[in-house]
Structure formats: C-alpha cells, structure tokens
N, C-alpha and C positions, 0 to 999 in steps of 0.2 A: 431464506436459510437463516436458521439459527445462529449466535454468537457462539456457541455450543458445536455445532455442526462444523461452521466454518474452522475452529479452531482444531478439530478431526480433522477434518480435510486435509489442511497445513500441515501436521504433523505428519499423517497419514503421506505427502508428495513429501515432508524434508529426511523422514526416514528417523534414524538411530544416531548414532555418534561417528560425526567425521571429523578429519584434519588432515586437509588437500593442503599443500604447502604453495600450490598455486592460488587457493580461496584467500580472499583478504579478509575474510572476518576470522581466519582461523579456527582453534577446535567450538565446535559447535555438536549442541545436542538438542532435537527435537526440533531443529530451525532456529535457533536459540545461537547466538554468540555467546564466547567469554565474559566480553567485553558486557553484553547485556546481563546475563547473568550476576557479574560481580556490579555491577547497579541497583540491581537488586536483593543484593546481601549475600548470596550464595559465592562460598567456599571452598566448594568443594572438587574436586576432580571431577572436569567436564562429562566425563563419558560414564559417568554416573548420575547426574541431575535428573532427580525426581521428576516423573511427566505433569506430575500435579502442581510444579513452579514452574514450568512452562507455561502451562495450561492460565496461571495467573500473571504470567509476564506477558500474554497474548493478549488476556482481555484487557487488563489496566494502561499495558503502554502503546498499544495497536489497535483498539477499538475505543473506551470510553474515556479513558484520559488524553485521549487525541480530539474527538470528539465526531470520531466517525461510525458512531452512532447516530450522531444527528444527524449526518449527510444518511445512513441508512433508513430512517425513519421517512424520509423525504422517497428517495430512489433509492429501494433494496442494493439493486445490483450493485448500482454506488460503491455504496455503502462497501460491498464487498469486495469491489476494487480496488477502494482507498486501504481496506485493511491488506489484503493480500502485498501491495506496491508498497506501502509502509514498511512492512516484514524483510522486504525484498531490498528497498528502496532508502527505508527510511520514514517514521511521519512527514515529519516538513516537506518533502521530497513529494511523497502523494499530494499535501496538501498545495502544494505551489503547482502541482499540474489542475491541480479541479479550480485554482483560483485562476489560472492561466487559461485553460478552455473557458470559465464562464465569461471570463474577458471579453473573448473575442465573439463569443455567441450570443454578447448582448445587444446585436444590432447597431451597433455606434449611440450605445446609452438609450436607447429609445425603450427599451424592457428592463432594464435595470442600469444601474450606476458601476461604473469601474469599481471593483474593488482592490484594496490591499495583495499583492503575492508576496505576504509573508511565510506559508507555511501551515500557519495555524488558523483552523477550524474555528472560528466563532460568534457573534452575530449575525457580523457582516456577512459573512460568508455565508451562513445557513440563510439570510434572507432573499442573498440572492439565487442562491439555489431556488428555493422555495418561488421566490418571480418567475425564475427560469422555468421551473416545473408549470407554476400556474399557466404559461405561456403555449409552453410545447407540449405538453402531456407525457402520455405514455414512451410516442418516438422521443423523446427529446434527450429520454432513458436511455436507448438505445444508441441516439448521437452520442450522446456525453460518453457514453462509454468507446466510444471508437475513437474519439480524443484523445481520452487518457491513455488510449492501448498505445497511440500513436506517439504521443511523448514519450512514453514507456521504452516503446522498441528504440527510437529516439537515441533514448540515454542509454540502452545497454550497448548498441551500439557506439557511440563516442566512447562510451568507459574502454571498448575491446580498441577502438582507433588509438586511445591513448596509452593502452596498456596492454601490447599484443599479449599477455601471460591470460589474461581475460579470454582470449579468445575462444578458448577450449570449455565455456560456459555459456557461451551466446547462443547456439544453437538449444540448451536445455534450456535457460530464462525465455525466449521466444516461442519455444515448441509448449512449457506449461506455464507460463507467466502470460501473456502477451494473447489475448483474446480469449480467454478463456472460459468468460464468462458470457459471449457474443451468443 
C-alpha cells in the first residue's frame, strides 16, 4: 500500500472533526490533534483544518520523519503498522514496540544483536530488522506483526485499567486498530 493510500485510509477510519470530552487528545480533525496541529504551525479553528495539512502532517511526522518508511521498505505490512500505531500511539511508542519484538525474536543474539528501545527508527534498528528479515522471510512478516498487535492491545488495555474514562474506546482501538492488517 501506498504512503498515499494509507493516509486515505486513516482519514477515511478518523472521520471529520471531533471533541469527545472523554478523548485525551481533545478537538481533533482528520485524526489529527490540536496539539499536533499547532506543531505544525496551524492556527486555526480545529474543525476547519485543511485535509491537505493533514495529509502533510501524516506523511512527515508518522511515516518519513519517523523513519517508518524504512521499516516499510524492509516488511510492507511493517511498515504500515508502525504508521497506523504511531498515529494512534505515538512514533516512539510504535518504535519501542518493533524494537522490543526484535529483541526477543533474536534468538538470544544468535541472528542479531540486542538493540537500543529508544523509540527511534534508525540504523540500528533498520539493520536489525533487515537480519531479522534475512533470517525468517516472508512468515517472520507475519510474526512480527502479531507482536506488535499484541503490545498494542497490551497498552490500550493498561491506558483503560488506569483511566476507566478510556474505557468507552477500547473496544473501537481493538475492533479497527488491533490486527488489522493480519
């Protein structure tokens, strides 16, 4: 799937402009925070935000300025996991789940080296994916993504254990978030 495509998609599940008083990111448009929004220079009254700075707050801060483009180039699906759980999530947040599954999938070091769980996407991380790939193929695409779904459900879970107001979201994060790409 396209960087194009996926970012359809995204907008396409986050809808038009809300402000649940229960949502901790608050008014949001497009999937799109305030908070991210005024990051990106925009001023304006939320529930007006042009889809076309969306559309550029997707690519630059949730695919290629994260650098999960590279993890796409490696494993698609990845790729399109990291972006989707980034949006959802957070970058660092996707990226400490793909550095935490390669962790433990390296056989106790014997297919690659422990890396970094900082977060961020970059050599290190791409080459051990890349080991990882080389090792397991096609299925290892398929592991890896049952991982991250599992971290995933993981954490939306603890956010609702710690913040019953969450709760009234868990069910829509796990129903379109949470395997979705299996």
């Amino acid at each position: 799937m396209t960087i194009e495509a996926m970012i359809d998609a995204v907008i396409g599940r986050e809808g038009g402009y809300t402000n649940n008083p229960a949502d901790r990111g608050g008014p949001t448009r497009w999937g799109i925070t305030e908070q991210t929004a005024r990051a990106y220079g925009y001023s304006g009254a939320m529930n007006v935000l042009p889809r076309e700075l969306a559309v550029e707050i997707y690519r630059k801060r949730y695919w290629t300025g994260v650098g999960f483009n590279n993890v796409g180039a490696v494993y698609p699906k990845v790729g399109e996991e990291m972006f989707d759980t980034g949006i959802n999530m957070g970058p660092a947040t996707a990226g400490k789940f793909l550095q935490r599954a390669l962790n433990v999938l390296n056989r106790g070091h014997s297919d690659y080296g422990d890396i970094g769980v900082d977060g961020l996407i970059g050599p290190g991380t791409i080459a051990a994916l890349k080991a990882y790939a080389a090792k397991r193929g096609a299925e290892g695409e398929a592991v890896l993504l049952r991982a991250l779904d599992g971290l995933q459900a993981a954490r939306y879970i603890d956010i609702a254990e710690k913040s019953p107001s969450q709760e009234s979201f868990v069910y829509g994060w796990l129903r379109t978030r949470v395997g979705a790409l299996a």
